[in-house]
C-alpha positions in Angstrom: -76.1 62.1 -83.5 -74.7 60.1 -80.3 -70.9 59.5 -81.2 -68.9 57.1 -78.9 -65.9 58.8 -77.0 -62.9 56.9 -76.3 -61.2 57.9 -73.0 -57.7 56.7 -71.9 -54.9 58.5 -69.6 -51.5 58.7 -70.7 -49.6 57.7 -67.8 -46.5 59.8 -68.3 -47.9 63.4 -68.6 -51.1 62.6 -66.6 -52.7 64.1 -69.6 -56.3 62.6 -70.7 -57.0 61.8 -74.7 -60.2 62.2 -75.7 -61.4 60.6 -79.2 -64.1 59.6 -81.5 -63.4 56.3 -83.2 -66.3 57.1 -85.9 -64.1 60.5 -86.9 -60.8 59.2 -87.0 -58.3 61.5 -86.3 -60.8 63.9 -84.0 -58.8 63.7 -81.0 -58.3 66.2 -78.0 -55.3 65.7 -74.9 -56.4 67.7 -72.1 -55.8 68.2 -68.0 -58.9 66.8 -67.3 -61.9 65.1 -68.5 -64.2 67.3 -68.0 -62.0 69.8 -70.4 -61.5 67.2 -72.9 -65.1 66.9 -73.0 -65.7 70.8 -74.1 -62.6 70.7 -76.2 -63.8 67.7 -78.2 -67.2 69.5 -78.5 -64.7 72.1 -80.1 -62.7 69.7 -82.3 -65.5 68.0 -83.5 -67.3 70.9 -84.9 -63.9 71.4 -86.7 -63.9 67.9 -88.1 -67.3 68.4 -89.1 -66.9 71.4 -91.3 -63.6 70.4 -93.0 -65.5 67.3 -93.9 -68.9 69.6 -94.8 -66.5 71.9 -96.7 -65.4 68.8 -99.0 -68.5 67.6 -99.6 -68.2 64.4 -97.7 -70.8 62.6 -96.0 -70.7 62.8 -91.9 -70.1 59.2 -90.3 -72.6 57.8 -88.3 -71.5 57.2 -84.6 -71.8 53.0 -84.1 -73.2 51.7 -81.4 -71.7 52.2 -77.9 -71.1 48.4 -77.5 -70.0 47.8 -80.6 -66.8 49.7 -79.8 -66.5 48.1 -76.4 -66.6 44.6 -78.2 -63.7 45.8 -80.1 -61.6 47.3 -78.1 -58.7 45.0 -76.3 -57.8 47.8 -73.9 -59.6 47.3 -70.9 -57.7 50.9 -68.8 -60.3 52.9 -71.7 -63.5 54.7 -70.1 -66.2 55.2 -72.7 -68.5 58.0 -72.6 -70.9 59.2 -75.0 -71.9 62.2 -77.0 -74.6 63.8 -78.6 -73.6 66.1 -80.8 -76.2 67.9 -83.6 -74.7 67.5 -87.3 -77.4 69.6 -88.9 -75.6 72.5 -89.0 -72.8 70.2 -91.3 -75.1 69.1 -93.9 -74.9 71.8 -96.1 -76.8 74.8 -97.1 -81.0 74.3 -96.0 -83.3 74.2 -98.4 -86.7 74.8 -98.4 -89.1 72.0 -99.4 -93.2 71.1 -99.7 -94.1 68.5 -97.6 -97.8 67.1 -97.0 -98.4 65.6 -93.5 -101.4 64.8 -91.5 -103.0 67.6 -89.5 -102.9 65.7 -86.2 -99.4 64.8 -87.1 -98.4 68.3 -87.3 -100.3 69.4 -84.1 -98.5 66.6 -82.2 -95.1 67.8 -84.0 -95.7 71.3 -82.9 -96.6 70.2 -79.3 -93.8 68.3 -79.0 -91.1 71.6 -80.0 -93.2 73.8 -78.1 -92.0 72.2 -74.9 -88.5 70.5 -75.7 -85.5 72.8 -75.5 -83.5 70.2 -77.9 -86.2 70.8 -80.6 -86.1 74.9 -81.8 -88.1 74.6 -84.4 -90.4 72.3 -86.2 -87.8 71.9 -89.4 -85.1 71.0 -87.0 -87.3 68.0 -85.2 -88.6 66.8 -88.5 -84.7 66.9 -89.6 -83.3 65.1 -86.2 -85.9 62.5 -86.8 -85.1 61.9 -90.4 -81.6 61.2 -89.4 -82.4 59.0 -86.6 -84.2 56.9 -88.7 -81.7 56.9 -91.8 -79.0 55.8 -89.2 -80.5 53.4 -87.8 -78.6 50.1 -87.9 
């Protein structure tokens, strides 16, 4: 899932904050952007599993532009993130389903040379999700 990432400076401790307007109140204040970007990896996973944990859905990240077009502050940098929920959808479990064998070759060619995709469950999954959050 591609979450936008609010970026602003506070000007008095020179500190960056890092946050994710679709998980409100996932916010990291670090040194530098580059270590608010691996601490809001961090923070999000946290987020993630609190929300996993209580059995609440996980927000879809809204389009890029859409929070530009709402935002009034024009000192914020945007940056974006791709981040895999999978893991914070709850327990796997194990189901029949009938495809096409070309589908399946093509399926398996595909995760056989993409390090994003491990496995043939987890590319079927990513692409279930990209199409159930599409807008």
């Amino acid at each position: 899932m591609i979450y936008a990432v609010e970026i602003s400076k506070n000007e008095l401790t020179k500190e960056y904050v890092l946050q994710v307007p679709d998980l409100p109140g996932c916010q990291v204040v670090e040194q530098s952007v580059q270590q608010g970007m691996t601490a809001l990896n961090d923070a999000m996973a946290a987020h993630l599993q609190i929300l996993s944990e209580y059995g609440e859905k996980i927000p879809s990240g809204l389009p890029l532009d859409s929070h530009i077009s709402q935002s009034s502050d024009d000192r914020i940098i945007w940056a974006m993130i791709d981040f895999d929920i999978v893991p914070f959808m709850g327990k796997s479990q194990k189901i029949n389903v009938t495809l096409p064998e070309l589908l399946i070759k093509q399926i398996d060619d595909r995760v056989s040379k993409s390090a994003e995709h491990k496995t043939r469950s987890g590319f079927i999954a990513k692409s279930c999700l990209t199409e159930l959050n599409r807008v």
